[in-house]
C-alpha positions in Angstrom: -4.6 1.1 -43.2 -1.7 2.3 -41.1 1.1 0.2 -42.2 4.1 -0.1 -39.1 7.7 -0.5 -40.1 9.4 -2.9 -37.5 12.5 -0.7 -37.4 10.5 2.8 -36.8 9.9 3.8 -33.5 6.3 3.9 -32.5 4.4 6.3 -30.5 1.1 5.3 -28.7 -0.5 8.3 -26.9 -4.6 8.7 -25.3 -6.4 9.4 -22.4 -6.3 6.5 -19.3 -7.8 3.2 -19.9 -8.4 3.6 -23.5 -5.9 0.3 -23.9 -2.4 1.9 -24.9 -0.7 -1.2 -23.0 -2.8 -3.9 -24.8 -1.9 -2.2 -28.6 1.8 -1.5 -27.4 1.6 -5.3 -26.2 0.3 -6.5 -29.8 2.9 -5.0 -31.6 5.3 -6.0 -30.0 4.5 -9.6 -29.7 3.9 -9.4 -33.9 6.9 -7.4 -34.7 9.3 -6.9 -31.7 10.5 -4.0 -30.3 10.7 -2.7 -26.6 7.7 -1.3 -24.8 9.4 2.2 -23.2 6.9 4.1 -20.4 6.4 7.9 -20.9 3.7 7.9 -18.3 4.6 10.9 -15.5 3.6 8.4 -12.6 4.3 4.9 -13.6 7.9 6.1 -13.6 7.3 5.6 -9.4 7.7 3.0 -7.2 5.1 2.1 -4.8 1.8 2.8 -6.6 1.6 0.3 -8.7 -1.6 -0.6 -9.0 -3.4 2.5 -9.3 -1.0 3.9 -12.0 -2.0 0.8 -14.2 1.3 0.2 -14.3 1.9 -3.4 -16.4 1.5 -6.4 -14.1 3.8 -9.2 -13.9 1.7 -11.4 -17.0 2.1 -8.2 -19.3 5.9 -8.1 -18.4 6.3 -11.4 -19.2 5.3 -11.1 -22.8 7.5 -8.3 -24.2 10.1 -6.3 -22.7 9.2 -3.1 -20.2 11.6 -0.4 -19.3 11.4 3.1 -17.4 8.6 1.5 -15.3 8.9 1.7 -11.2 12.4 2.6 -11.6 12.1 6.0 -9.5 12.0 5.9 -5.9 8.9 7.7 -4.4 9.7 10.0 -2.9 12.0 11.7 -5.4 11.6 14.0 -7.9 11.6 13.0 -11.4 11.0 16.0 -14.4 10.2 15.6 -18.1 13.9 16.0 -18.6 14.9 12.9 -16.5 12.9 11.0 -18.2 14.6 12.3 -21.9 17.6 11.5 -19.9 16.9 8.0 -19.7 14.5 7.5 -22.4 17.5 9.0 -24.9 19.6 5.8 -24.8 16.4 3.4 -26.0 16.5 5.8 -29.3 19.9 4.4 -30.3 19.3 0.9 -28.7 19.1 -2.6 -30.9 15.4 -2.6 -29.8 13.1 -0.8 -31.6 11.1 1.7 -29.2 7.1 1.3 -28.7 6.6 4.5 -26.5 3.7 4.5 -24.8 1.6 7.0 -22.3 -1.2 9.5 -21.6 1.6 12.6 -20.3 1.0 14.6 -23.3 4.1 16.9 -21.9 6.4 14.0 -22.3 5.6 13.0 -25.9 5.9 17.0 -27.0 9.2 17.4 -25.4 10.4 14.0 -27.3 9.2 14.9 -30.4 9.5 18.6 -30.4 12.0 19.9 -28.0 12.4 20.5 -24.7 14.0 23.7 -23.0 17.4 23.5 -21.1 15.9 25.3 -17.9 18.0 25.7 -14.9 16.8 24.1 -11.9 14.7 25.5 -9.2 15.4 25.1 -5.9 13.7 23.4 -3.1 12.8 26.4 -0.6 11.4 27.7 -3.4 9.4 24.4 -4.6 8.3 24.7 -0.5 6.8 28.0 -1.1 5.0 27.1 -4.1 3.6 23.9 -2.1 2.3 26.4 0.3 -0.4 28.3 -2.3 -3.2 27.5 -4.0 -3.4 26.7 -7.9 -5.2 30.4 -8.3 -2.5 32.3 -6.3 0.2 30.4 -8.6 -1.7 30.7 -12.1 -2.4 35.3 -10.6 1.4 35.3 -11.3 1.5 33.5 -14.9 2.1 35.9 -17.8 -0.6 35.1 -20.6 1.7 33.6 -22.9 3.0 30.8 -20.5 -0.8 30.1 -19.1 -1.8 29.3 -22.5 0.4 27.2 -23.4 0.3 24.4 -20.2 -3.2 22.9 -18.9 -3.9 25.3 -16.2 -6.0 22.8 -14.2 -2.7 20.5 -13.9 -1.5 22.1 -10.5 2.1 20.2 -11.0 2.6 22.2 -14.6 1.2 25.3 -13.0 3.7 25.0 -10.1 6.4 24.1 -12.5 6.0 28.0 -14.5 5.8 29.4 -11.4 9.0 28.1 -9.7 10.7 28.5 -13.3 9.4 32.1 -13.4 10.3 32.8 -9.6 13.6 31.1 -10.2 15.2 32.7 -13.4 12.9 35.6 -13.5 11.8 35.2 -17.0 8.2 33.2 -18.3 8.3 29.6 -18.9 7.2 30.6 -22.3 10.5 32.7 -23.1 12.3 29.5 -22.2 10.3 26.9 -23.9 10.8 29.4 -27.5 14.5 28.7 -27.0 14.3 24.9 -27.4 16.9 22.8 -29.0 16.2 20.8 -31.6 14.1 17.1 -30.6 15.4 13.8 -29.6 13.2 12.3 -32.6 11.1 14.1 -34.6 7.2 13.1 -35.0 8.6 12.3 -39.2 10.9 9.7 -37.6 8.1 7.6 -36.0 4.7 5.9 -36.4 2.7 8.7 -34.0 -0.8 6.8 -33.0 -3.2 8.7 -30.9 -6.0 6.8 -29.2 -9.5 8.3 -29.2 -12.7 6.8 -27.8 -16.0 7.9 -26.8 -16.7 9.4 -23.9 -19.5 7.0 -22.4 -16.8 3.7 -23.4 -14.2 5.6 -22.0 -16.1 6.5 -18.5 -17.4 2.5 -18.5 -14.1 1.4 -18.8 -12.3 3.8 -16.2 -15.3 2.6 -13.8 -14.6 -1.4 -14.4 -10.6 -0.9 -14.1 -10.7 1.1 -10.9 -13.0 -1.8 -9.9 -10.4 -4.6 -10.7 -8.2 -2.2 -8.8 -10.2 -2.8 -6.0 -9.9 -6.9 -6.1 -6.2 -6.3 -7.3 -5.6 -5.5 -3.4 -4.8 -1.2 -4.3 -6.3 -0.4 -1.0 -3.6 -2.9 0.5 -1.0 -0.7 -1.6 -2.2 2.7 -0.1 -1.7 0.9 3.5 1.5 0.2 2.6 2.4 3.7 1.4 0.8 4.9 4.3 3.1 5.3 7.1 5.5 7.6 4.2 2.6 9.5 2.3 3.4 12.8 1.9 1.4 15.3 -0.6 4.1 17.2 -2.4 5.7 13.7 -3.7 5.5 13.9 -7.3 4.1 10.1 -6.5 1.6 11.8 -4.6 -0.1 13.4 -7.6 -1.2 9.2 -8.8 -5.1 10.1 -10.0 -6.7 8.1 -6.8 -3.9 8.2 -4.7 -4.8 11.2 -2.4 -8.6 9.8 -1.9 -7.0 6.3 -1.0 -4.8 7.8 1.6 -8.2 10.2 3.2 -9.8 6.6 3.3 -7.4 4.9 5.3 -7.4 8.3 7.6 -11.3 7.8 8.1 -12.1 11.0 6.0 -14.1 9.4 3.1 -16.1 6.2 3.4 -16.1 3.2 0.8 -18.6 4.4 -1.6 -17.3 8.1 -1.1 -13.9 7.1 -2.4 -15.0 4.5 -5.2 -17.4 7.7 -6.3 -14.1 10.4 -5.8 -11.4 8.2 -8.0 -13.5 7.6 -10.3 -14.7 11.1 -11.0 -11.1 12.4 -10.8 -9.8 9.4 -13.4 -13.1 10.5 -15.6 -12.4 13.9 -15.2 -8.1 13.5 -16.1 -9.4 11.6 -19.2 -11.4 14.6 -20.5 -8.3 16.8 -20.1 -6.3 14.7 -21.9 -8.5 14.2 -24.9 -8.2 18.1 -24.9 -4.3 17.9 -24.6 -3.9 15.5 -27.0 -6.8 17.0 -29.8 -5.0 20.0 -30.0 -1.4 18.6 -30.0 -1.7 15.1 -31.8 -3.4 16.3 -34.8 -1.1 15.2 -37.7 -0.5 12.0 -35.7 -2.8 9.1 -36.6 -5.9 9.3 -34.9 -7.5 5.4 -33.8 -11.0 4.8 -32.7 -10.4 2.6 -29.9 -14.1 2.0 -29.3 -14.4 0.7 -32.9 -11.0 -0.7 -33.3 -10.3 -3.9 -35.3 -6.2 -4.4 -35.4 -6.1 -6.1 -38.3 -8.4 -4.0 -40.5 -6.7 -1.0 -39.1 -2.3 -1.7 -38.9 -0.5 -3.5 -41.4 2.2 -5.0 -39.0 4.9 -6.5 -41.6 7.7 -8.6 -39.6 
């Protein structure tokens, strides 16, 4: 049994849909404590629904911060978000961090390097080429260290190597010490099955669909524009090709789903390799009370 101190700061990391929100929501309901978003895209505005960001009945039962407080068209780093995530460390309210952006919860817990930043012409120029041109240009210590399928990491070494002319990786080995340090918290990674996981990611895009998200691409219609870092929403692109008349109803149920199946795998990976002294749940098989010990 994983016994939670109400006055530790929690960290609740796993792949999308595998119910972060619900087991952030329980603890803090039974203990307290502030639910804090370290999800790269729920930080946006605007797509809503199809980040899964909390709906209005979740907000009313605990408190939510650092969700759908960036605008969406702006650009919002990992270190923005230790910017504002910082000041909930010292707050009154204990923190329940919660997300699946494995980069977020390393640079929390481990560091994150003081890089300068790149400028746009150059983030234009790295729009303009493929993820195989970018990752040609990566030395081998920097590509194995980020998930070389994630084009928005990818970009991000390139732009950093283009910019300062040395590797992400000579940067990233000069990091200061962590913001709070995985001994300082309760770290709780969520596994599940593959076949669970997939049913679920199928039923919640589903939902989606009578939650009105097609209505929310309309809306974001008239501004979408790819190289938002908004843009990058799993399902937000094939919405968009919808509404444009390039995939039919079917063809974009089928595409989001595959690309929300397929973002799930690669952060099981992620978060196997990085998460492995954390506590690992089985979220398939879960029973909260046999599992936590949540003293008040």
């Amino acid at each position: 049994m994983i016994t939670i101190s109400p006055h530790k700061p929690v960290l609740i990391a796993g792949p999308t849909a595998s119910g972060k929100s619900a087991l952030a929501l329980h603890i803090a309901r039974t203990q307290g404590g502030v639910i804090v978003n370290a999800d790269a895209l729920q930080v946006f505005d605007g797509w809503r629904i199809i980040t899964a960001r909390p709906d209005d009945a979740d907000l009313g039962l605990a408190d939510h911060v650092l969700y759908g407080h960036v605008p969406y068209d702006a650009d919002y780093s990992v270190g923005h978000w230790l910017r504002d995530v910082a000041p909930y460390l010292q707050g009154d309210a204990r923190p329940i961090i919660i997300g699946g952006t494995g980069l977020n919860f390393a640079a929390l817990t481990q560091g994150l390097a003081e890089i300068p930043a790149t400028p746009d012409s150059l983030r234009r120029q790295g729009n303009a080429l493929s993820i195989n041109d970018l990752l040609l240009e990566l030395d081998p210590r920097t590509s194995a260290r980020i998930d070389i399928q994630n084009r928005m990491r990818v970009q991000r070494a390139w732009e950093v190597l283009k910019a300062t002319g040395r590797p992400l990786a000579d940067w990233q080995d000069e990091t200061p010490p962590p913001l709070l340090p995985e001994n300082c918290a309760v770290c709780l990674n969520l596994n599940a099955d593959p076949t669970w996981l997939n049913e679920r990611i199928t039923r919640r895009f589903d939902q989606m669909l009578d939650q009105g998200v097609l209505d929310e691409a309309r809306a974001m219609l008239p501004t979408w524009d790819p190289t938002h870092a908004s843009s990058k929403a799993i399902g937000a692109p094939e919405l968009i090709a919808h509404l444009n008349g390039t995939l039919n109803t079917e063809q974009t149920r089928d595409a989001v789903i595959i690309g929300s199946r397929q973002y799930a795998k690669r952060q099981r990976t992620w978060f196997r390799s990085r998460h492995r002294n954390w506590h690992q749940l089985k979220v398939d098989q879960l029973d909260i009370s046999a599992t936590l010990n949540l003293p008040k």
